[in-house]
C-alpha atoms as an extended CHARMM CRD file, in Angstrom:
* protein
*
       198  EXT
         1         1  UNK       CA            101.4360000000      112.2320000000      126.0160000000  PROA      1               0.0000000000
         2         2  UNK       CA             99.9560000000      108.8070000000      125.3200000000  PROA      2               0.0000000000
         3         3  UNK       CA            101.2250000000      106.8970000000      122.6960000000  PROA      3               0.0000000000
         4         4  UNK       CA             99.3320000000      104.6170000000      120.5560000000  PROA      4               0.0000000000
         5         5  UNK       CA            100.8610000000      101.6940000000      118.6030000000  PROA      5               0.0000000000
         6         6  UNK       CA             99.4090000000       99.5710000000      116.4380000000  PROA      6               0.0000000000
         7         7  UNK       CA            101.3530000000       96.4310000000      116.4470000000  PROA      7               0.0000000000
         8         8  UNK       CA            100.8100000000       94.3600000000      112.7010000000  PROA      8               0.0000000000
         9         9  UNK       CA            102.5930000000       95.9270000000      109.9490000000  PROA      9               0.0000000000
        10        10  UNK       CA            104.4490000000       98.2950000000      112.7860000000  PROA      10              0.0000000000
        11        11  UNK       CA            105.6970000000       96.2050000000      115.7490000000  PROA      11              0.0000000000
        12        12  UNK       CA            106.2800000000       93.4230000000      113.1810000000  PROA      12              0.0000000000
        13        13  UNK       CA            107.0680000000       93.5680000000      109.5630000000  PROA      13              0.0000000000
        14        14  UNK       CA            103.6270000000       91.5110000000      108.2840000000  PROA      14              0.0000000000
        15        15  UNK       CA            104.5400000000       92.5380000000      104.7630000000  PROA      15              0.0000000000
        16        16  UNK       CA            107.5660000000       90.6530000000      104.7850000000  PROA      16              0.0000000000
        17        17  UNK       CA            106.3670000000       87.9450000000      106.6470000000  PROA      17              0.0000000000
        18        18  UNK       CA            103.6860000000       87.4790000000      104.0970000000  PROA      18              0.0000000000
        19        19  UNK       CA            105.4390000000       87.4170000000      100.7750000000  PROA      19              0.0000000000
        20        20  UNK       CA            108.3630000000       85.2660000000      102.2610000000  PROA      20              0.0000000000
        21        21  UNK       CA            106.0550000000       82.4120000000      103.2000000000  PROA      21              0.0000000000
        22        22  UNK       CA            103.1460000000       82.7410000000      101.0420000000  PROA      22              0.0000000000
        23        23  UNK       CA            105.4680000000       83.0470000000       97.9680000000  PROA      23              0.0000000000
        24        24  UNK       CA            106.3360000000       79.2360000000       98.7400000000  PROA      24              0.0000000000
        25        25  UNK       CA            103.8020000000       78.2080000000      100.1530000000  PROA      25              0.0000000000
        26        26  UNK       CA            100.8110000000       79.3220000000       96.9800000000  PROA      26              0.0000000000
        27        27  UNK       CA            103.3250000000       78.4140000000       94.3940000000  PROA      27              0.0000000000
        28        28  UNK       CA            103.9280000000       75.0630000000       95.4780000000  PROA      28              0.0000000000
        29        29  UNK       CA            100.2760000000       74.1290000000       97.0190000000  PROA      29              0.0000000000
        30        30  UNK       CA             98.1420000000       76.0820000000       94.6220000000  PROA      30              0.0000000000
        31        31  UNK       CA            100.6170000000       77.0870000000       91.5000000000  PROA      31              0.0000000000
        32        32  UNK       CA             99.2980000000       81.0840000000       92.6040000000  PROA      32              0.0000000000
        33        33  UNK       CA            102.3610000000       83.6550000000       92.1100000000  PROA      33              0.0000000000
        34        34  UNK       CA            101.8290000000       86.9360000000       93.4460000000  PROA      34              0.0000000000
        35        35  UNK       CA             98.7600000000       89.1800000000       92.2060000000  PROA      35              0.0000000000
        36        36  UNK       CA             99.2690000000       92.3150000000       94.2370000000  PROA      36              0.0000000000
        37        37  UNK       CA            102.4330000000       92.8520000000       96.1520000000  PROA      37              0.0000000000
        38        38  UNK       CA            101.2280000000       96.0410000000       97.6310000000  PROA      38              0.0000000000
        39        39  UNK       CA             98.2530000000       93.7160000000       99.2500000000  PROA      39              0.0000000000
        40        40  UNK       CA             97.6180000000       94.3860000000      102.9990000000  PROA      40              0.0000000000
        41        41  UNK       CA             96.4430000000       90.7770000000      103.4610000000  PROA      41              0.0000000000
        42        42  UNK       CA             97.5960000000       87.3760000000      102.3360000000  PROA      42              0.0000000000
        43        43  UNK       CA             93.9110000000       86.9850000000      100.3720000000  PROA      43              0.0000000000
        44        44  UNK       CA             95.0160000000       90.6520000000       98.2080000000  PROA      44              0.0000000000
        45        45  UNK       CA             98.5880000000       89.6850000000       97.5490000000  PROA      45              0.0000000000
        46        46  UNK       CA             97.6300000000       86.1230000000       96.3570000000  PROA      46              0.0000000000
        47        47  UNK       CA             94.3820000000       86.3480000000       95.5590000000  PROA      47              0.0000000000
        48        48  UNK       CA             93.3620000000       83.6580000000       96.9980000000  PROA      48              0.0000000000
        49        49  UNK       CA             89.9880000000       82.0270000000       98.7900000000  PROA      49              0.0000000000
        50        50  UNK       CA             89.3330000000       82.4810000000      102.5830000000  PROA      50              0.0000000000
        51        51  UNK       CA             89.2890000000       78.8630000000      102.5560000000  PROA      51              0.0000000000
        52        52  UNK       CA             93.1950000000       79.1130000000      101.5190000000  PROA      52              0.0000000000
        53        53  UNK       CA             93.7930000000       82.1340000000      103.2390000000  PROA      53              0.0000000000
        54        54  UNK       CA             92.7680000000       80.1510000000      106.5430000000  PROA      54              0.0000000000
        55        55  UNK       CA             94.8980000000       77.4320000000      105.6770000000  PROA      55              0.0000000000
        56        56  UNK       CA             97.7080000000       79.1320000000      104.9720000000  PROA      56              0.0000000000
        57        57  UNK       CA             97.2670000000       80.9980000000      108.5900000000  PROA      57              0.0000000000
        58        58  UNK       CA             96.8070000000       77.8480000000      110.3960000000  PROA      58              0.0000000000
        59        59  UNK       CA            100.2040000000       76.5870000000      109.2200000000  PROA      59              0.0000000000
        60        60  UNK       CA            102.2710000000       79.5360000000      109.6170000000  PROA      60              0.0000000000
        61        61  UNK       CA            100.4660000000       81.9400000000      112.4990000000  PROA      61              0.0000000000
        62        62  UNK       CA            102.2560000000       80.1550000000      115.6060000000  PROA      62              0.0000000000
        63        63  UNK       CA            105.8350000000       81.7190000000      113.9440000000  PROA      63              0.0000000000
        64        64  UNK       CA            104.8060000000       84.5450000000      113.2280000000  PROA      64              0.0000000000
        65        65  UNK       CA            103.0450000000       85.1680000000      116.5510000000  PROA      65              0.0000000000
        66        66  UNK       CA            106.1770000000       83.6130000000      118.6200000000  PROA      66              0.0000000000
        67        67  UNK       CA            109.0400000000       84.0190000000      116.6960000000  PROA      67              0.0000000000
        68        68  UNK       CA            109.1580000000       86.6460000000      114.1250000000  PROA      68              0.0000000000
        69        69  UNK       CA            111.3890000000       89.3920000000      115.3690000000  PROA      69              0.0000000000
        70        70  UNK       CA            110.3270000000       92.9040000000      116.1110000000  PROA      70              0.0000000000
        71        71  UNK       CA            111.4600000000       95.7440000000      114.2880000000  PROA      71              0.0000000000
        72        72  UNK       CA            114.5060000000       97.3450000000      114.5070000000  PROA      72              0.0000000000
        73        73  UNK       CA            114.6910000000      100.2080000000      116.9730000000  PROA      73              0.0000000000
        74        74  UNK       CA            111.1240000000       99.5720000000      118.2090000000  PROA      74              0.0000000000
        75        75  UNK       CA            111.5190000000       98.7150000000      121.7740000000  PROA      75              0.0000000000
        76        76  UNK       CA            114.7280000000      101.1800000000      122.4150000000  PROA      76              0.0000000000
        77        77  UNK       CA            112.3880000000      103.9070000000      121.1410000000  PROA      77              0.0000000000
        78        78  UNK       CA            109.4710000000      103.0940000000      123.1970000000  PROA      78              0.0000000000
        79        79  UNK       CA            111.3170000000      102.6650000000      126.2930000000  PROA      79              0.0000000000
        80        80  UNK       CA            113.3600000000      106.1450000000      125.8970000000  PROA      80              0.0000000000
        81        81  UNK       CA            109.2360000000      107.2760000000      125.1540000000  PROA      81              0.0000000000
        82        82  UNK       CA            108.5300000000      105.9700000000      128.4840000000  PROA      82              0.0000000000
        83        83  UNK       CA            111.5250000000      107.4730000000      130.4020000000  PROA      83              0.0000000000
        84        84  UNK       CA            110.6790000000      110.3850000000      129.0310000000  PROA      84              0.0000000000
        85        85  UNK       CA            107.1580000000      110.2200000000      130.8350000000  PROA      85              0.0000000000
        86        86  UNK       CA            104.9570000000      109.3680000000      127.8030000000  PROA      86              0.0000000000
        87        87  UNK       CA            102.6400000000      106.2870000000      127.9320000000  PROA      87              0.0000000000
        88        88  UNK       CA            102.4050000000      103.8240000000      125.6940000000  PROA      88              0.0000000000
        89        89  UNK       CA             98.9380000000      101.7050000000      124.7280000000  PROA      89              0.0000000000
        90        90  UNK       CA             99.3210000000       99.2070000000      122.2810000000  PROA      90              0.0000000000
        91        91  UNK       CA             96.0500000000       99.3540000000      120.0460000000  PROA      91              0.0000000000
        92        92  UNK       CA             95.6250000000       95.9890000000      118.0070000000  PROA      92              0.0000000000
        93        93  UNK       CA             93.3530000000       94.4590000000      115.3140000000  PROA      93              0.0000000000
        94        94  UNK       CA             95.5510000000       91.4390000000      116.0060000000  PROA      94              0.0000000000
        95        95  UNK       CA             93.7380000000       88.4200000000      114.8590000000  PROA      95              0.0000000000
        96        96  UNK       CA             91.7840000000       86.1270000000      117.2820000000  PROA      96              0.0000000000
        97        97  UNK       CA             92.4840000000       88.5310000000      120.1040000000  PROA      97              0.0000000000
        98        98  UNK       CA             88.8010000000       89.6960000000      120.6930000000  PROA      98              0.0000000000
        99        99  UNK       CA             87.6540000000       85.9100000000      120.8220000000  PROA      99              0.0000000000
       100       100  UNK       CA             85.9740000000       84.8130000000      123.7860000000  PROA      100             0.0000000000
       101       101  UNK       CA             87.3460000000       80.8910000000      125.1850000000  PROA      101             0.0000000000
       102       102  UNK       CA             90.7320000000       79.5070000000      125.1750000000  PROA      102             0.0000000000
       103       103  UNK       CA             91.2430000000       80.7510000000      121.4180000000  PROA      103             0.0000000000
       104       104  UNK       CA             91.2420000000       84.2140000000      122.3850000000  PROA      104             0.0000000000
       105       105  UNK       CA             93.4950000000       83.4860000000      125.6300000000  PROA      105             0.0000000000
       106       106  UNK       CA             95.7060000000       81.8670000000      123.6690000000  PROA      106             0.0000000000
       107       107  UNK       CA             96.0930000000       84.6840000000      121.2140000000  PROA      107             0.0000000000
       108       108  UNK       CA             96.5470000000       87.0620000000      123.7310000000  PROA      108             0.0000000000
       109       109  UNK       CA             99.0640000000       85.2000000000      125.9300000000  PROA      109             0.0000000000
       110       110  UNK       CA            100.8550000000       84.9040000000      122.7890000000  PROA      110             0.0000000000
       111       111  UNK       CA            101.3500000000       88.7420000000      121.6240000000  PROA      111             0.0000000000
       112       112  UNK       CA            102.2750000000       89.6020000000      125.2840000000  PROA      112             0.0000000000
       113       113  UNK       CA            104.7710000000       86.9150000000      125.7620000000  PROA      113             0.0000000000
       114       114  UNK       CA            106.5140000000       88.3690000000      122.2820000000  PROA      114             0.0000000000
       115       115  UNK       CA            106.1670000000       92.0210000000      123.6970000000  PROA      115             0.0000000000
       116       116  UNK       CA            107.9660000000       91.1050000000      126.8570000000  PROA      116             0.0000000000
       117       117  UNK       CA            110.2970000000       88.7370000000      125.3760000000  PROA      117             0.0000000000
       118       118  UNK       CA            111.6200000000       91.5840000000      122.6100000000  PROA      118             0.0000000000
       119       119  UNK       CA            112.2360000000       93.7090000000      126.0000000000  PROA      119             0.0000000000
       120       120  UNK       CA            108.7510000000       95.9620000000      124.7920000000  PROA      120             0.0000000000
       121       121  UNK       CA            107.1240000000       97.7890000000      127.6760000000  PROA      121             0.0000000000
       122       122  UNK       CA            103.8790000000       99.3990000000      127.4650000000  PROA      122             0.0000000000
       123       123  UNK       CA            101.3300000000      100.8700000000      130.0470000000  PROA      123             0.0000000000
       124       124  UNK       CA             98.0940000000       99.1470000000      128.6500000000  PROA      124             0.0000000000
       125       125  UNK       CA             96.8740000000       96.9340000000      125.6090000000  PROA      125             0.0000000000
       126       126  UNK       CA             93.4730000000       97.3800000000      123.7600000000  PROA      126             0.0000000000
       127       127  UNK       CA             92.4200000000       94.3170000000      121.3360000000  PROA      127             0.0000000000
       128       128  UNK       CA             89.7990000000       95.6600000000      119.0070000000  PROA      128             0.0000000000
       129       129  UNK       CA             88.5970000000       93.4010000000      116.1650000000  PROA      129             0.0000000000
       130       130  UNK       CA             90.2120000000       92.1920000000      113.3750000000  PROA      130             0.0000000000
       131       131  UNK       CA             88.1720000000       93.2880000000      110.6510000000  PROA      131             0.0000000000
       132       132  UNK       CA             87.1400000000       96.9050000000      110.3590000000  PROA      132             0.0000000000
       133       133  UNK       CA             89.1180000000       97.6620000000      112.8620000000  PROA      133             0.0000000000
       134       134  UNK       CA             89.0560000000      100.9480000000      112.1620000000  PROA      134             0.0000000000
       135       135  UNK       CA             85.7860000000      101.7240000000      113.8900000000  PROA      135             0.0000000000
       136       136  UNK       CA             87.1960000000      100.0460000000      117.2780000000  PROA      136             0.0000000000
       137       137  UNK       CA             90.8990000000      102.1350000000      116.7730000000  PROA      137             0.0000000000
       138       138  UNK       CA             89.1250000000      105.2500000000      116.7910000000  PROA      138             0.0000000000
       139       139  UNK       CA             86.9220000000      104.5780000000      119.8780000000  PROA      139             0.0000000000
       140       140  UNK       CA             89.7000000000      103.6340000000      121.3200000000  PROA      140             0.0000000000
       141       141  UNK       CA             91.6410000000      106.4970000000      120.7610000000  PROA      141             0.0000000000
       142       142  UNK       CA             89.5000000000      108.8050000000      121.6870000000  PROA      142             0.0000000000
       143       143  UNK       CA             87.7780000000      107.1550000000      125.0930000000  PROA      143             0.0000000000
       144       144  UNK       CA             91.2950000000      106.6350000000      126.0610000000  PROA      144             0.0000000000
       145       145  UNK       CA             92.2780000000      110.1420000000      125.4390000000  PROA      145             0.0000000000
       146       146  UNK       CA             95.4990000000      109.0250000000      122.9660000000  PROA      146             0.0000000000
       147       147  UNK       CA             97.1760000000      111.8480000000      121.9030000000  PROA      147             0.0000000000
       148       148  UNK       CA             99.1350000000      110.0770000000      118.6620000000  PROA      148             0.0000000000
       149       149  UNK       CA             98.3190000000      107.1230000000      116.8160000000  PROA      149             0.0000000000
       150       150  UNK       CA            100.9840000000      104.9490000000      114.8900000000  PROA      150             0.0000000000
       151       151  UNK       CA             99.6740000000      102.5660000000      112.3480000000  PROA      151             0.0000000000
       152       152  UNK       CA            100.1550000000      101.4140000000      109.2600000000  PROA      152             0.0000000000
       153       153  UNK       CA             96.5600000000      100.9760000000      107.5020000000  PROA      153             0.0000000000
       154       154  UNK       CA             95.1110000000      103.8760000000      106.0890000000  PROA      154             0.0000000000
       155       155  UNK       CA             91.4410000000      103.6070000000      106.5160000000  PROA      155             0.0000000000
       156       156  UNK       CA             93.1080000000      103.9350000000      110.5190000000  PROA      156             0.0000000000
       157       157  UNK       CA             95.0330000000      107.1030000000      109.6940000000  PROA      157             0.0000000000
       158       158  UNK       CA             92.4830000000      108.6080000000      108.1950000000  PROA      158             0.0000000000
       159       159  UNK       CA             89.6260000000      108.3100000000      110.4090000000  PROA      159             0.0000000000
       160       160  UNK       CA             91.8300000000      110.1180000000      113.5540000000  PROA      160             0.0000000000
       161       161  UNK       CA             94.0490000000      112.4420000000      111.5350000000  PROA      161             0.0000000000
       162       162  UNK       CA             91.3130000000      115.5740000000      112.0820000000  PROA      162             0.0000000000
       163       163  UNK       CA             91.3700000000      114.0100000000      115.4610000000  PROA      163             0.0000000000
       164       164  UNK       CA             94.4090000000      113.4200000000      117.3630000000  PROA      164             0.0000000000
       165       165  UNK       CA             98.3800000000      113.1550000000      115.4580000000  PROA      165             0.0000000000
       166       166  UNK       CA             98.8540000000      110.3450000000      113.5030000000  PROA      166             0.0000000000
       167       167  UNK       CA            102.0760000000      108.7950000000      112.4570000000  PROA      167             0.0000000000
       168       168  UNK       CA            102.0270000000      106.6370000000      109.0940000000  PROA      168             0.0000000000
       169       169  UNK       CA            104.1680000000      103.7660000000      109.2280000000  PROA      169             0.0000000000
       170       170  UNK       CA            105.8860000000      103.1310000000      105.7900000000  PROA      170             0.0000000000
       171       171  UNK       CA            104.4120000000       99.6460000000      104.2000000000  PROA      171             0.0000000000
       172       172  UNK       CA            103.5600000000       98.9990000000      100.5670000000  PROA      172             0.0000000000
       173       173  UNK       CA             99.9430000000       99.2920000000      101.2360000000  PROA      173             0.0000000000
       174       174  UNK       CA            100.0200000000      103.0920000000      102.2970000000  PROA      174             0.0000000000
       175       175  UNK       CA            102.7540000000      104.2780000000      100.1000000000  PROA      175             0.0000000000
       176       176  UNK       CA            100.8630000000      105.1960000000       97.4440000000  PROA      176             0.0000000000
       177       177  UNK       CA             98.4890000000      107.2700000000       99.4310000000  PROA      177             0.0000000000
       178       178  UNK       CA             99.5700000000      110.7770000000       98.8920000000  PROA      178             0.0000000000
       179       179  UNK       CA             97.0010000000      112.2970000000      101.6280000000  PROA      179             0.0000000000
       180       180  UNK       CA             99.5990000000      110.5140000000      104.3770000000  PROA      180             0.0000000000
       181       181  UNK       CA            102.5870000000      112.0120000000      103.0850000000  PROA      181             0.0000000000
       182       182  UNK       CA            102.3720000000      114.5520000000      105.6920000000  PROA      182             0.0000000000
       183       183  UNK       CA            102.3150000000      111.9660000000      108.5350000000  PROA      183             0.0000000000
       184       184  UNK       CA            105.3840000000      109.3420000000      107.4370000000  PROA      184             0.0000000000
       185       185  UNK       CA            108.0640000000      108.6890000000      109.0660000000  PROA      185             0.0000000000
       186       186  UNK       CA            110.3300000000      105.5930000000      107.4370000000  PROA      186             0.0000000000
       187       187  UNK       CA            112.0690000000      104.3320000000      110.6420000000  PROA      187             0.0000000000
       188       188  UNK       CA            111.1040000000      103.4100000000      114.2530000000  PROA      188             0.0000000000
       189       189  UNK       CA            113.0870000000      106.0470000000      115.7910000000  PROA      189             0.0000000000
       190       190  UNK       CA            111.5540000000      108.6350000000      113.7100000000  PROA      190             0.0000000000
       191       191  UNK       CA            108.7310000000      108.9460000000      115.7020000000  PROA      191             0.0000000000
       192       192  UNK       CA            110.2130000000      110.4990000000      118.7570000000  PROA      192             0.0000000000
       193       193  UNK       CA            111.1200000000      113.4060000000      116.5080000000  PROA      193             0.0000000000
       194       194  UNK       CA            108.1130000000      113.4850000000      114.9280000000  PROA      194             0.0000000000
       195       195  UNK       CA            106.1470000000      113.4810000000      118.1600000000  PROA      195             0.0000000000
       196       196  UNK       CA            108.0750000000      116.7090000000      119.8990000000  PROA      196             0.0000000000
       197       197  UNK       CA            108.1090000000      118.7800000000      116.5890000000  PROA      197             0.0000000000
       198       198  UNK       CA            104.0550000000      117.9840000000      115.4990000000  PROA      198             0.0000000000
């Protein structure tokens, strides 16, 4: 089978990564506390500008793209996927990664140097753009004949789920979205069963 994997919010705990900094970081710059903690982006869960939401991205996106570990279990699952003979195709929204120029290199170089340094081996990588990514996901999926989809957004999910198989990835953003129940898993390693019994 091919495997699809999203890599924000799945690869890499976002969520975390967002209320840990940003918590700091609004309280002390802009006295903001947390609006919605369930927010997907930094904008929802502070409700903040894209003028601050930029700013706060400039200062902390080199960590998180570098160092912020992967999760837990990710890469031993993926390579017992690919032993097995599936493939894996990462299938990002990451930011900045559809840019044309040295910004979009950059960005790029940057979420494959993390892949291989966390040991993560895949057979191909599709960028698709940032915002409503969505749309690019599911042309993705389907020109490149993926069989399941793992993500963590819901507008993603839904869109493919009459589709292909879709896996939900557990994040405070989908959790309340009772039409996914069907599709969660709520660990990395999860997914191998979920994959031979679906």
């Amino acid at each position: 089978m091919i495997i699809g994997i999203d890599v924000d919010g799945v690869l890499v705990d976002m969520e975390l990564y967002q209320i840990k900094y940003g918590t700091r970081y609004f309280q002390k710059k802009y006295n903001k506390e947390i609006v919605n903690p369930k927010g997907y982006d930094i904008q929802d869960i502070f409700d903040c500008t894209v003028q601050e939401r930029e700013e706060f991205w400039t200062k902390y996106i080199w960590k998180y793209c570098l160092k912020e570990p992967m999760t837990l279990g990710a890469a031993e699952t993926v390579n017992k996927l690919r032993k097995q003979g599936h493939k894996i195709y990462i299938v990002t929204g990451r930011a900045h990664t559809t840019e044309k120029g040295i910004v979009g290199m950059i960005f790029r170089w940057m979420l494959k140097s993390w892949l291989k340094k966390n040991h993560f081996k895949y057979d191909k990588i599709f960028f698709c753009a940032e915002r409503d990514s969505s749309t690019d996901k599911f042309d993705v999926c389907i020109r490149e004949k993926v069989d399941v989809l793992v993500d963590d957004k819901p507008e993603n999910l839904l869109a493919l789920k009459n589709k292909i198989q879709v896996i939900c990835y557990p994040a405070a953003w989908n959790e309340d979205r009772k039409e996914l129940n069907e599709y969660r898993i709520n660990k990395f390693e999860e997914i191998s069963g979920k994959i031979q019994r679906d």
